[in-house]
N, C-alpha and C positions, 0 to 999 in steps of 0.2 A: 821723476818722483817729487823734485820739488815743490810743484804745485799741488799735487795732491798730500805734502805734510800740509803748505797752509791752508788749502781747503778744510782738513778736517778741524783744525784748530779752531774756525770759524766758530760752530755750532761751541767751541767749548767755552768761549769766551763771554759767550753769551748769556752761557747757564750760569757763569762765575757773577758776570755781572746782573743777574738777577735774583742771585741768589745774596749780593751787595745789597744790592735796593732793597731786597726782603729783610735783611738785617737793619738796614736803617726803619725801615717801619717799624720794628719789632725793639726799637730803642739804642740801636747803635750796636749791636752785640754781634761780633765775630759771625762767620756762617760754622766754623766748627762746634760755636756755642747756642747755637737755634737749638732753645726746648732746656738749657741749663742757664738762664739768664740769671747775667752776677753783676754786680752796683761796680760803674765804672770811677777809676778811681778819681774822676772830679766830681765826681756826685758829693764828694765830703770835703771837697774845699768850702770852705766858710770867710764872707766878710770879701773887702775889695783888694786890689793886686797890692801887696807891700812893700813899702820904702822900708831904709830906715828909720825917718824919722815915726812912721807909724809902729814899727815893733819898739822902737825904744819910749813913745808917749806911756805916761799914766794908766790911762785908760784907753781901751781902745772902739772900732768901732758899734761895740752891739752895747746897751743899758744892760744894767745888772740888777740881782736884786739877790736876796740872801732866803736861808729858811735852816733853824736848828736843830739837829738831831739830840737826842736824851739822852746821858750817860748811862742810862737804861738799858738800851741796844743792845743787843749780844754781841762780844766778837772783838768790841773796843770800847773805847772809853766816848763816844758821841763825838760830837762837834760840829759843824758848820759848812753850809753847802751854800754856794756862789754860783750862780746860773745865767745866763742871759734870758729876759724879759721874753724876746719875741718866740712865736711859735709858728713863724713862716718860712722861715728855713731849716725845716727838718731837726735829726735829733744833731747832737755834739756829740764828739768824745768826751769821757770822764779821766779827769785828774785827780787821784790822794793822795794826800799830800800829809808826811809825817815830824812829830817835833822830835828833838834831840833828849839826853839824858836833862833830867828833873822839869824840862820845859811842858809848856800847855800849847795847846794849838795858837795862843795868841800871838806866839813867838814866830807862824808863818803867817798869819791873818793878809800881812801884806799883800802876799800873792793871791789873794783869792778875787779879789774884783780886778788885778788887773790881768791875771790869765785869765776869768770868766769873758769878760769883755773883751778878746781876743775871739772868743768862739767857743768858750769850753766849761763843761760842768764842773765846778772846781770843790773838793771837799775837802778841808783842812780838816783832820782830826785830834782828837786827845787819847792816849793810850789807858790803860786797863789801869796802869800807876806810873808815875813820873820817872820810877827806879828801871822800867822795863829795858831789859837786854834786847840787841837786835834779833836776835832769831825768832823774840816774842813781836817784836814792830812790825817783821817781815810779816808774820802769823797774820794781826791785826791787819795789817794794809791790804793782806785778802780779803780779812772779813768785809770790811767797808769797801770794795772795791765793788763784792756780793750785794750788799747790803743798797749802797749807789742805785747799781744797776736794778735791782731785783724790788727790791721794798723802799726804797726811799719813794719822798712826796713829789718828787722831780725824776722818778723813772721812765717819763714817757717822753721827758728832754734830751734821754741819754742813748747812745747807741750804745750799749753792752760789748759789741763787740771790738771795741775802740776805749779801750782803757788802758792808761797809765798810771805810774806812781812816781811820788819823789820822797825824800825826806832830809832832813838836816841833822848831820852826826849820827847818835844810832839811829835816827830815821833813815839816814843816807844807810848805814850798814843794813836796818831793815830793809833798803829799796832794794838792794843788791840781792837781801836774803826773798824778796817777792818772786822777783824774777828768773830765779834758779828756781823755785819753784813751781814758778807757772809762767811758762816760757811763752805763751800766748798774748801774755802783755806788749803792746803797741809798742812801750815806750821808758826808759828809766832814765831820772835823774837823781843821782846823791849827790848834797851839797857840804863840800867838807865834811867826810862820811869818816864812822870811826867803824870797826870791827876786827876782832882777833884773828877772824878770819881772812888771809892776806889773799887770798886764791880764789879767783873766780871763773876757770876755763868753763862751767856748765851752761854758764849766761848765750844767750843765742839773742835777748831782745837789747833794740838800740838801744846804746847808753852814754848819756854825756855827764862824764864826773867832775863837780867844780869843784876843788881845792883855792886852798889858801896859804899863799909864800910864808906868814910868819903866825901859822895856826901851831900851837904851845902845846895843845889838847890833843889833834888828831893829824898831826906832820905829815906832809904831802910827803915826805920821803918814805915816811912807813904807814900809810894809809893810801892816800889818793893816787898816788903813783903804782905802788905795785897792786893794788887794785885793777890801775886802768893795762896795766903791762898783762896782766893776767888773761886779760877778756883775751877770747880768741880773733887772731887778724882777721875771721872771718866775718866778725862781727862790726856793724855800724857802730861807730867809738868813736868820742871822742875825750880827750881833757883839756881844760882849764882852769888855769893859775893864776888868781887872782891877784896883781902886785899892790907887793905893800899892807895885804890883809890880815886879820883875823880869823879866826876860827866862827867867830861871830857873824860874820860880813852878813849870813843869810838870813839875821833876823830882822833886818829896817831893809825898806826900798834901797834895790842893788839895781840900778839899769844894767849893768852889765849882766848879771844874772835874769834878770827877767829876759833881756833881747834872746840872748842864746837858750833861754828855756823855750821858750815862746817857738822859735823857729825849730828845734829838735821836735818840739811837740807837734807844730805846725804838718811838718817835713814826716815826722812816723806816725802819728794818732791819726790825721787826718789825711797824710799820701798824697800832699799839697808842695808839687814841685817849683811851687814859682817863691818859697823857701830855701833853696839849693843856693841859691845868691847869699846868703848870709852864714853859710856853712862850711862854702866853696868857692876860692883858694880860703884854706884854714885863714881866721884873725890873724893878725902880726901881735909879736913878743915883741917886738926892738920898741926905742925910743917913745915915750909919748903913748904907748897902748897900756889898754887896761891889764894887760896879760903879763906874767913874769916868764910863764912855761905854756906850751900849747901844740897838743898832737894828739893825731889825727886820721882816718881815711874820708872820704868823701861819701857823701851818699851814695848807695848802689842800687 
């Protein structure tokens, strides 16, 4: 009998492996997936293999260039969209990115050419009014997230379906309130996030929350901690603790904050594994790191 199992095996080997070859013609695509072909996930890596020293630079490798929204807008209070130049590699994810209580979007400007020039369509916004509570930011950061993708002048840079959000203070508590929202979001970061609301088990998208050891305003103890305790273990999480900082830290160039944005964003927006490196083993707390407190699961 044992001849005739490998005999028959022969003939099947062969359909497997042509049915291979047919798939690689067809663009790489599984054979269970001939006739449902879906963008594999290096199709949205952006830019060349990254060091440190390239996530931690200024700028990084693509040119940028800016273009202003009108406080006009429906939805939010306008502001400024950071894009990279070229139109030969395909579209980016989109980044919005929100300011804190009485702040304007000037107060995140920093980040907008240096995550653009990472890979990404970057839109800092301004809210409806400087007083707005987070569950209105949250509101706002969909509208413009809409808005991004749908009607802005830079919609055919963006992939729609690769969007995240951040914000600082109630922007951070806005971010949190997006993404309970609409769980389809890529990617969240709150940076020393404030909100009444301590509880976030609904959240399902990645989240990296940066806190601040000696933030006066929005205390990692009763903010950014039981915030990040809350997220369920199922969820890509992580935190950081900024030593030595302020509540402020996220409004001037933060390297530290830009690397581990860059890479969260890298790693969920764009499903860019060769980011895993700067995520995974978690940063170090001890001696000499930027970090006071820092936990974590690993990308999955």
């Amino acid at each position: 009998m044992e001849p005739q199992h490998k005999h028959k095996r022969k003939p099947r080997r062969r359909l497997v492996a042509f049915f291979a070859t047919l798939a690689l013609a067809v663009g790489g695509v599984g054979v269970s997936q001939i006739g449902t072909a879906q963008a594999a996930p290096q199709d949205y890596w952006r830019g060349p293999n990254p060091t440190e020293s390239s996530i931690e630079a200024l700028r990084g490798p693509y040119s940028t260039s800016t273009t202003s929204v009108s406080s006009w807008v429906s939805g939010f209070g306008g502001g400024t969209i950071y894009y990279p130049t070229t139109t030969s590699d395909g579209t980016f994810g989109g980044v919005v990115i929100a300011p804190g209580f009485t702040a304007t979007e000037s107060s995140m400007s920093w980040l907008g050419h240096r995550l653009a020039s990472q890979g990404f369509v970057v839109f800092t916004i301004n809210t409806n009014s400087t007083l707005d509570q987070p569950s209105s930011r949250g509101d706002q950061l969909l509208a413009a997230v809409d808005y991004l993708r749908n009607s802005s002048s830079v919609r055919s840079r963006v992939d729609g379906s690769r969007m995240a959000v951040m914000g600082h203070s109630m922007g951070g508590g806005g971010t949190l309130e997006a993404v309970k929202d609409r769980p389809s979001l890529k990617a969240a970061i709150p940076l020393t996030p404030w909100n009444l609301d301590k509880t976030w088990p609904e959240v399902r998208t990645p989240t990296l929350i940066i806190g601040a050891e000696n933030d006066s305003i929005a205390s990692v103890s009763s903010h950014s901690i039981p915030f990040y305790t809350s997220l369920p273990s199922s969820t890509d999480r992580m935190y950081l603790e900024l030593d030595g900082a302020s509540h402020f830290a996220p409004n001037s160039n933060n390297t530290p904050i830009a690397k581990y944005s860059i890479a969260w964003l890298k790693r969920f927006v764009d499903e860019d594994t060769r980011y895993d490196q700067f995520l995974c083993p978690l940063p170090s707390s001890g001696w000499f790191s930027d970090f006071s407190d820092v936990r974590g699961n690993c990308p999955r």
